[in-house]
C-alpha positions in Angstrom: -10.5 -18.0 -31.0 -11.3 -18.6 -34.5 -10.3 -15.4 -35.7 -12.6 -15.3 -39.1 -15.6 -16.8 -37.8 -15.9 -14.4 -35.3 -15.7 -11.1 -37.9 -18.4 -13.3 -40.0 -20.9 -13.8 -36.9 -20.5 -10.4 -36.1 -21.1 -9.2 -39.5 -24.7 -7.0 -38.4 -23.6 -5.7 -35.9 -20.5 -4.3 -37.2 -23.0 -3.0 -40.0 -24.9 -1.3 -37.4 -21.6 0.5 -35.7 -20.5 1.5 -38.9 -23.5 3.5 -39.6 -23.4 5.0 -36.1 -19.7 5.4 -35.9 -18.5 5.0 -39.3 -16.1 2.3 -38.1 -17.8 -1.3 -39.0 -16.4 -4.2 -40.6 -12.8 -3.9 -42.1 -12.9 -5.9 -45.5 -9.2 -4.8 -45.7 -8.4 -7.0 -42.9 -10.2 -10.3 -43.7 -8.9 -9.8 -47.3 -5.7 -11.3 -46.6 -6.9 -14.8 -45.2 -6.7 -17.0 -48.9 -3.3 -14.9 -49.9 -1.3 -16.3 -47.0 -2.3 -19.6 -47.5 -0.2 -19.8 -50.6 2.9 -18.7 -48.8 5.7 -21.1 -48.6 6.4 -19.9 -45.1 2.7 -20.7 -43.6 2.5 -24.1 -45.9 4.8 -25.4 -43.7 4.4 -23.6 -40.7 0.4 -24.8 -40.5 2.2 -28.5 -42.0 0.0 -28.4 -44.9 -0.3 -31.6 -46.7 -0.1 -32.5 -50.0 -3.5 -33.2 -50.5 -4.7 -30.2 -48.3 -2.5 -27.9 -50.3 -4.3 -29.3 -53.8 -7.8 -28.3 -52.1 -6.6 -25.0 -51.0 -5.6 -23.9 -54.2 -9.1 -25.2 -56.0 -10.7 -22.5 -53.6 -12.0 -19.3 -56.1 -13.0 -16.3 -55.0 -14.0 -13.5 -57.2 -12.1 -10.1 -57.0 -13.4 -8.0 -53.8 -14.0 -5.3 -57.0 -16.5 -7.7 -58.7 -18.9 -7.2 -55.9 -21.3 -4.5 -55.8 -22.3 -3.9 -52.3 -20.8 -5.4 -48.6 -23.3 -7.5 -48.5 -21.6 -9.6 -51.5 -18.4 -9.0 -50.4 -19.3 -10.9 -46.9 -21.1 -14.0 -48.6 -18.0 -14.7 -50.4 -15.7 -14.6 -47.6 -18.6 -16.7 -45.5 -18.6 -19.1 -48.7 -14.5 -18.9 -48.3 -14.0 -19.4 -44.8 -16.7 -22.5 -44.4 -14.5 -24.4 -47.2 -11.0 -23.7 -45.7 -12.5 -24.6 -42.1 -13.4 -27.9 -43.6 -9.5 -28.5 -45.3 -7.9 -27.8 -41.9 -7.6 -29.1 -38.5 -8.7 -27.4 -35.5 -5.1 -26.7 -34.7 -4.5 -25.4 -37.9 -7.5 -23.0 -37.8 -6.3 -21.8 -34.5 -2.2 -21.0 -35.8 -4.3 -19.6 -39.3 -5.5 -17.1 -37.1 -2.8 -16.1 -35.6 -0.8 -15.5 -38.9 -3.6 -13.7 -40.0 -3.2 -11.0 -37.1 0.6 -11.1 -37.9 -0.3 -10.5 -41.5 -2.6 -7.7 -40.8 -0.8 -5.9 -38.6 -1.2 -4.2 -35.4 -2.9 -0.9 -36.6 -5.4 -2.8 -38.6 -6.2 -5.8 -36.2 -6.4 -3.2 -33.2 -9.3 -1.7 -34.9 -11.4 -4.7 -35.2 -14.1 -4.8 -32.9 -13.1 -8.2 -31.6 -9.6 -7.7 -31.1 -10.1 -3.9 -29.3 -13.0 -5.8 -26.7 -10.2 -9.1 -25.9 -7.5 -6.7 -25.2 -9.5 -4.4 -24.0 -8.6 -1.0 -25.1 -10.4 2.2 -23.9 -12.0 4.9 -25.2 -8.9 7.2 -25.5 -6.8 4.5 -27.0 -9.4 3.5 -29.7 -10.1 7.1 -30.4 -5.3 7.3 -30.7 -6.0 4.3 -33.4 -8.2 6.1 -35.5 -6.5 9.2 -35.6 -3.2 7.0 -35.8 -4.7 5.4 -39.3 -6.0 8.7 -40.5 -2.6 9.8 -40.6 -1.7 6.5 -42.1 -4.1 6.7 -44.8 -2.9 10.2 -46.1 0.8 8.8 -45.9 0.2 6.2 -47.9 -2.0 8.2 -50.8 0.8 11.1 -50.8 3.5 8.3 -51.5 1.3 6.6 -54.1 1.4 9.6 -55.7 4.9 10.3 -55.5 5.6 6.8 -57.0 3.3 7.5 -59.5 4.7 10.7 -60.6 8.9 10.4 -60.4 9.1 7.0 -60.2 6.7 5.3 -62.4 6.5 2.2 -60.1 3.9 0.2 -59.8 2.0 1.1 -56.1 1.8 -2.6 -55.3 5.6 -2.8 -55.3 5.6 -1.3 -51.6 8.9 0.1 -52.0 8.0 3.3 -49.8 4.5 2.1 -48.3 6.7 -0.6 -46.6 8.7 1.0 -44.1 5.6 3.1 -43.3 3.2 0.5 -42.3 5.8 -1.1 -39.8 6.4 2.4 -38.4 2.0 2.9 -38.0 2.2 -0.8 -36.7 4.8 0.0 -33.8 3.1 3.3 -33.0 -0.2 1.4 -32.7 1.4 -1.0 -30.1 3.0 1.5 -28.3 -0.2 2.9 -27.0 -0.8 -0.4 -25.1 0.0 -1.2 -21.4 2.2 -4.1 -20.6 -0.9 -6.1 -19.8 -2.1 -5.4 -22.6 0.9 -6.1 -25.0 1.4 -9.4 -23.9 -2.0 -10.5 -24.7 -1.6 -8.9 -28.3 1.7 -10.6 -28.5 -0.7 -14.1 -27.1 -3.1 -13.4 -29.9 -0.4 -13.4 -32.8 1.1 -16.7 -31.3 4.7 -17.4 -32.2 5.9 -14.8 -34.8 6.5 -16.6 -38.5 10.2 -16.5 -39.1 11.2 -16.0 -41.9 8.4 -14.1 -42.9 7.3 -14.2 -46.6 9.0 -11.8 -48.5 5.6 -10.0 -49.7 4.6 -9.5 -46.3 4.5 -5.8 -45.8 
């Protein structure tokens, strides 16, 4: 499975579901593919090389808000992708995407179109996700704005959003069957340990 390739060759059609469904392409999820490359932890878990560090870290990408439309958005991740395939080995593409699913997270990976059709979850699961994230998404605005307003902490510091996210994650893989688990726990591969420290 090469995890990104697969969200970029599906890119019209998950255009298409989102305007019958409202559920298409999550940039969210793909957005995290060049941060965990400068990890420590996934340097020398993928064995990075000296030299294939250097070219990693020449890779630019302009800010996801410097894009007007989805459209943009996907060319630069395409543009993104084609240049770290061509640093890596095959092997290291193939671990890559499996710290990418443990960097995303189950709630978010479950939801991608590719990953709900390999572990094939049905209707009423899917519909358990959604509802799941809904209830996500509120959390995480009402303790934005309770960091905002008595602690005068910066959002991206996590310090609340954390432990929520892990919670959302372990409710998402509790609506899975054993089968099922043990392929998601085959997708994500052996589990990075330690993790980063940023890795919420």
């Amino acid at each position: 499975m090469c995890l990104i390739a697969s969200i970029l060759s599906t890119h019209a059609q998950s255009q298409e579901a989102k305007k019958a469904t409202g559920n298409g392409m999550d940039f969210s999820v793909v957005q995290f593919y060049k941060h965990i490359l400068s990890s420590k932890e996934v340097i020398c878990d993928l064995n990075l090389s000296p030299q294939q560090q250097t070219l990693l870290r020449s890779i630019t990408r302009a800010s996801r808000d410097n894009y007007s439309s989805s459209g943009l958005i996907y060319e630069g991740i395409r543009k993104d992708y084609f240049d770290i395939a061509a640093i890596l080995n095959v092997d290291q593409m193939r671990r890559f995407d499996q710290l990418l699913l443990q960097r995303v997270g189950a709630l978010r990976a479950m939801r991608m179109p590719l990953i709900g059709s390999k572990l094939m979850l049905t209707r009423l699961q899917l519909d358990s996700l959604e509802e799941l994230h809904r209830l996500y998404q509120a959390g995480i605005e009402n303790l934005n704005a309770f960091e905002v307003a008595y602690l005068a902490t910066p959002y991206s510091q996590g310090r609340f959003s954390a432990p929520l996210k892990t919670s959302a994650d372990r409710m998402a893989e509790s609506i899975l069957t054993a089968e099922q688990h043990l392929k998601w726990m085959g997708l994500q591969g052996k589990l990075l340990d330690p993790k980063p420290t940023d890795w919420r």
